[in-house]
C-alpha positions in Angstrom: -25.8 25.1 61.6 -23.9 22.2 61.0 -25.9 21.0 57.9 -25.7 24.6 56.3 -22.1 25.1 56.7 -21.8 21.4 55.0 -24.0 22.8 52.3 -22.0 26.3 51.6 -18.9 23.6 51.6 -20.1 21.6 48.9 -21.3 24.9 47.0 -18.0 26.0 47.2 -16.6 22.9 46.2 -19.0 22.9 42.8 -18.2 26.4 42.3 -14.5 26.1 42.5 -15.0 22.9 39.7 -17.2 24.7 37.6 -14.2 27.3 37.2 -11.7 25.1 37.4 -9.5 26.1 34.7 -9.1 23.9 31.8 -6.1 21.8 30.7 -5.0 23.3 27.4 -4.2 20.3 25.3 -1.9 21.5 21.9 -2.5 19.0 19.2 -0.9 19.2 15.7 -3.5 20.7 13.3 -2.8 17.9 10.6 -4.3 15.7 13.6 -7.9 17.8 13.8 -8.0 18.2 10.6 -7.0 14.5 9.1 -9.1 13.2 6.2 -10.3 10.2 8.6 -12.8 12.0 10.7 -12.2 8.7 13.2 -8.8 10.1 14.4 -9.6 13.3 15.8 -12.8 11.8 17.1 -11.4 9.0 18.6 -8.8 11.2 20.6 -11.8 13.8 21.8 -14.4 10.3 22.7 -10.7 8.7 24.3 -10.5 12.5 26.3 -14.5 12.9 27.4 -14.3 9.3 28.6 -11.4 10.3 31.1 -12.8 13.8 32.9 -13.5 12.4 35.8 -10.1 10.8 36.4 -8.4 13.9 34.7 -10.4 16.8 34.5 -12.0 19.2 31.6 -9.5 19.9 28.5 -9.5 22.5 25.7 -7.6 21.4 22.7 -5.5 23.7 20.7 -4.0 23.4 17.4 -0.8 24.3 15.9 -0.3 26.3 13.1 -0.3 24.4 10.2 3.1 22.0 9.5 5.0 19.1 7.7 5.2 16.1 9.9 9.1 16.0 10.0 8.5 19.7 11.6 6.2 18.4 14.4 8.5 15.3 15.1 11.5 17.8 15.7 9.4 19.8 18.1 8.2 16.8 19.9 12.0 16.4 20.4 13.4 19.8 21.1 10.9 21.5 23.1 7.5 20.8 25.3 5.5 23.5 22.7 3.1 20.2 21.2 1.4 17.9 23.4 0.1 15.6 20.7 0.3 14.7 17.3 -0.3 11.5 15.1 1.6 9.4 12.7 3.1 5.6 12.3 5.9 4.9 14.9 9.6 3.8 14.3 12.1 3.3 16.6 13.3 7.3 16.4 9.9 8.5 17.3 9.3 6.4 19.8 12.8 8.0 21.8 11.9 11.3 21.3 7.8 11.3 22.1 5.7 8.8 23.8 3.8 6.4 22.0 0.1 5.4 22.8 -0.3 1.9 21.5 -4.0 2.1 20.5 -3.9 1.7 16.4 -6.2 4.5 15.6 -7.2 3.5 12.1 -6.8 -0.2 13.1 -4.4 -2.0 11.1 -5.5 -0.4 7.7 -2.6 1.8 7.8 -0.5 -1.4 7.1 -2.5 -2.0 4.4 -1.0 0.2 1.2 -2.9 0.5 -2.2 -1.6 2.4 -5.0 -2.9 4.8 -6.6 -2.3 5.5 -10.7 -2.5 7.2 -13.4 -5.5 6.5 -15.4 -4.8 3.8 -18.0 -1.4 2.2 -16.9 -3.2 -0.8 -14.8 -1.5 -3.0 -17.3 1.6 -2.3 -15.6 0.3 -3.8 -12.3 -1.6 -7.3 -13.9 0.1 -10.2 -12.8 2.1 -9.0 -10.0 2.2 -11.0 -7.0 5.1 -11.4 -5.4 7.8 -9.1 -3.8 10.3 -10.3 -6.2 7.9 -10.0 -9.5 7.3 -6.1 -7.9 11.1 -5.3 -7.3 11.8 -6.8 -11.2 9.3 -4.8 -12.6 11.0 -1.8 -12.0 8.1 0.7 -11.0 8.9 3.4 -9.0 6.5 4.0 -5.4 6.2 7.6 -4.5 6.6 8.7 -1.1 7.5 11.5 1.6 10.8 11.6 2.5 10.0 11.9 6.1 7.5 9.1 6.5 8.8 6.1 8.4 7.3 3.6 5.7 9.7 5.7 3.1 12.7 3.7 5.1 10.3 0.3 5.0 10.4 0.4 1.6 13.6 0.9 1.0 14.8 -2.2 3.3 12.6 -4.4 1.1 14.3 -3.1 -2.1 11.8 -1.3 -3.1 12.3 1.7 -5.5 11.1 5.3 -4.4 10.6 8.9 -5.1 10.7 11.3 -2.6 9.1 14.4 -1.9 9.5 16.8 0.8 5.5 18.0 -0.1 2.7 15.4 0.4 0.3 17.7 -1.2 2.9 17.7 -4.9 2.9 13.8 -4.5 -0.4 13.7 -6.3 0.8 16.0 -9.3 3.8 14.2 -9.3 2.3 11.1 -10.0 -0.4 12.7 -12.6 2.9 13.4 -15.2 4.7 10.1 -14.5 7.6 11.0 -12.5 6.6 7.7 -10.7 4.1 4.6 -10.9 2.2 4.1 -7.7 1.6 6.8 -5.3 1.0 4.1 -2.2 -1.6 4.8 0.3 -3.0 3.5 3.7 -6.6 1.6 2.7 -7.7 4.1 5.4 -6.9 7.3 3.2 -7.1 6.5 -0.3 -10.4 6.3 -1.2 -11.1 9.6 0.2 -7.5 11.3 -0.9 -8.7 10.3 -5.3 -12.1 11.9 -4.3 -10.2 15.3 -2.9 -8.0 15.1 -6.0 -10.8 14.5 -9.2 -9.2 16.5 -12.0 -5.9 14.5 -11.7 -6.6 11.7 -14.5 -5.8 9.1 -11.3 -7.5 5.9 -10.3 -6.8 3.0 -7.7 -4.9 0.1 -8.8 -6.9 -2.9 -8.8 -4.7 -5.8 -8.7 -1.8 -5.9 -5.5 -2.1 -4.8 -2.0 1.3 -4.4 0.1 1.0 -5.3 4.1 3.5 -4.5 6.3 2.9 -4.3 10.1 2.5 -0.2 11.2 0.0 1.1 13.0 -0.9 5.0 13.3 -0.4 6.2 17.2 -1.0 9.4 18.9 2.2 10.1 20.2 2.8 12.5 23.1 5.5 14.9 24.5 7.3 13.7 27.2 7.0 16.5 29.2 3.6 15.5 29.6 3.1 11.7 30.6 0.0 11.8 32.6 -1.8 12.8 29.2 -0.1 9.5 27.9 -1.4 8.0 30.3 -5.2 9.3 30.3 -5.6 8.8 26.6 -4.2 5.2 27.2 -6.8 4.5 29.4 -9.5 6.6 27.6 -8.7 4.8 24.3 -9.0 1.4 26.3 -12.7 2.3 27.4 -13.6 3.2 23.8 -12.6 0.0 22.5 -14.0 -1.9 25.2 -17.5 -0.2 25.6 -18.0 -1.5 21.5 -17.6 2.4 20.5 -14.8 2.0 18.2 -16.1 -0.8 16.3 -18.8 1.4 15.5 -16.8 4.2 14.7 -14.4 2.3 12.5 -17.2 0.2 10.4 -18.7 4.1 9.9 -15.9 5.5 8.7 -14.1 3.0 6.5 -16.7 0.4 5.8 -17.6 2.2 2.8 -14.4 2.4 1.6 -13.2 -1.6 2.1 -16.2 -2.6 0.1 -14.4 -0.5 -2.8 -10.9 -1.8 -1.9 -11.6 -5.1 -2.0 -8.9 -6.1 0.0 -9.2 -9.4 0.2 -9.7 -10.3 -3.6 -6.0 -9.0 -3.9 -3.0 -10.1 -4.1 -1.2 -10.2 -0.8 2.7 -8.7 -1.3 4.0 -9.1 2.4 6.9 -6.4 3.4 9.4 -6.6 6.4 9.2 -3.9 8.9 12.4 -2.9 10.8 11.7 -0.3 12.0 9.4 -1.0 14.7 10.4 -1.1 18.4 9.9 -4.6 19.8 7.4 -3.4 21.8 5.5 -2.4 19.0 6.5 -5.3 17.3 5.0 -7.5 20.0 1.7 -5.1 20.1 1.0 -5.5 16.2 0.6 -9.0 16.4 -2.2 -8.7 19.2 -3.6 -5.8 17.1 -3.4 -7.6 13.7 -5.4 -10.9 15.5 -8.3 -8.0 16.9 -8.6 -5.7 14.3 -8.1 -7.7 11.0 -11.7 -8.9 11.5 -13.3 -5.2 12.0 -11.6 -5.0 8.7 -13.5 -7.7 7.2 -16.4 -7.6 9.2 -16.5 -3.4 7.8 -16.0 -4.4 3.7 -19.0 -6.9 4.3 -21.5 -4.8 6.5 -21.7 -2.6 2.8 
């Protein structure tokens, strides 16, 4: 009697998990749907990783929005529970960062992209100084935090308040270099083919700036399981594999190391990020090399 009312325990105990309700995880579409397969991947490997701890998940995406609009509801009200982009020291008040570099330090990494024919423009150039004096004009997002980086190393910009109009901005000259992560640009020319644009071959930029996931702070314990979820990735040898598939192709294109290295100041990073970049540059600038090579 003993035994069977231990055994119609535990099936009630199964029963009750197997209809356990789900934790409905809102992530910014932009995130599920990023050209880098690795980053919505990463976060659903970092999530599987961490059911035991934490429970099943559903994830559900928003409707589709600029990043300045998902940073103001990250601040304003508990309706997102995650999103991803590069952190500054405003982003990290309002949400919380997890300091994992998703993309490695490639995002730090910034190649331009041109218009077709005007590499001239770009032979020769390899210092900060020769890049300031040459007077050509870097397109970027008003809202993205590398816009401001820019700017404090007097650079000079175009804004847009569209990502997507960057690229026909660029293909009729209203500015020279359209600059991209090494983790996007490959794949952003191919979505854009009719555009008479190519990638510069000559400089590559490298300022310290990482992409996070960054999470509401009306939810910390989901900070806190991707944290360690992310952790377990990395240290089971997943990631590596993950990253050398999805940008290994690309770094053998980029050739990053045949460049010329134009170092920028970043001050906008938290010193806690600060600190964490240095540790991240010393473990992941060899998964960047090791990926170019392995193609």
């Amino acid at each position: 009697m003993v035994l069977l009312r231990s055994c119609l325990l535990l099936a009630c105990i199964f029963s009750a998990s197997a209809w356990a309700e789900k934790e409905k995880i809102v992530v910014w579409e932009q995130l599920l749907s990023h050209p880098n397969s690795i980053v919505p991947e990463l976060l659903i490997k970092a999530l599987d990783v961490t059911k035991n701890e934490y429970g099943d998940y559903e994830l559900v995406p928003t409707d589709p929005m600029e990043q300045g609009r998902v940073i103001r509801h990250l601040a304003q009200q508990p309706t997102i529970d995650i999103a991803v982009f590069g952190p500054n020291k405003f982003r990290e008040s309002i949400a919380l960062p997890v300091r994992f570099p998703v993309t490695g330090t490639l995002l730090g990494y910034r190649v331009c992209l041109i218009q077709n024919g005007k590499q001239s423009r770009f032979n020769g150039l390899a210092t900060l100084r020769q890049l300031i004096d040459s007077h050509l004009v870097i397109g970027q997002h008003q809202d993205w935090p590398d816009t401001s980086i820019m700017e404090a190393n007097g650079l000079t910009l175009w804004k847009s308040t569209k990502y997507a109009i960057l690229f026909d901005q660029l293909s009729v000259g209203r500015f020279d270099c359209f600059s991209r992560g090494a983790n996007e640009i490959v794949q952003e020319l191919a979505s854009h083919p009719s555009k008479g644009l190519v990638i510069e071959n000559n400089i590559v930029l490298y300022y310290p700036f990482p992409l996070f996931y960054f999470v509401n702070k009306a939810n910390p314990l989901l900070a806190e399981r991707l944290s360690l979820g992310l952790q377990r990735v990395y240290d089971s040898g997943d990631y590596h594999k993950m990253f050398e598939a999805q940008f290994g192709s690309s770094l053998a294109k980029l050739n990053l190391t045949e460049r010329n290295l134009i170092e920028l100041k970043n001050p906008q990073l938290t010193q806690a990020t600060e600190q964490a970049m240095l540790q991240f540059k010393a473990q992941f600038d060899p998964l960047i090399k090791a990926a170019g090579q392995a193609r």
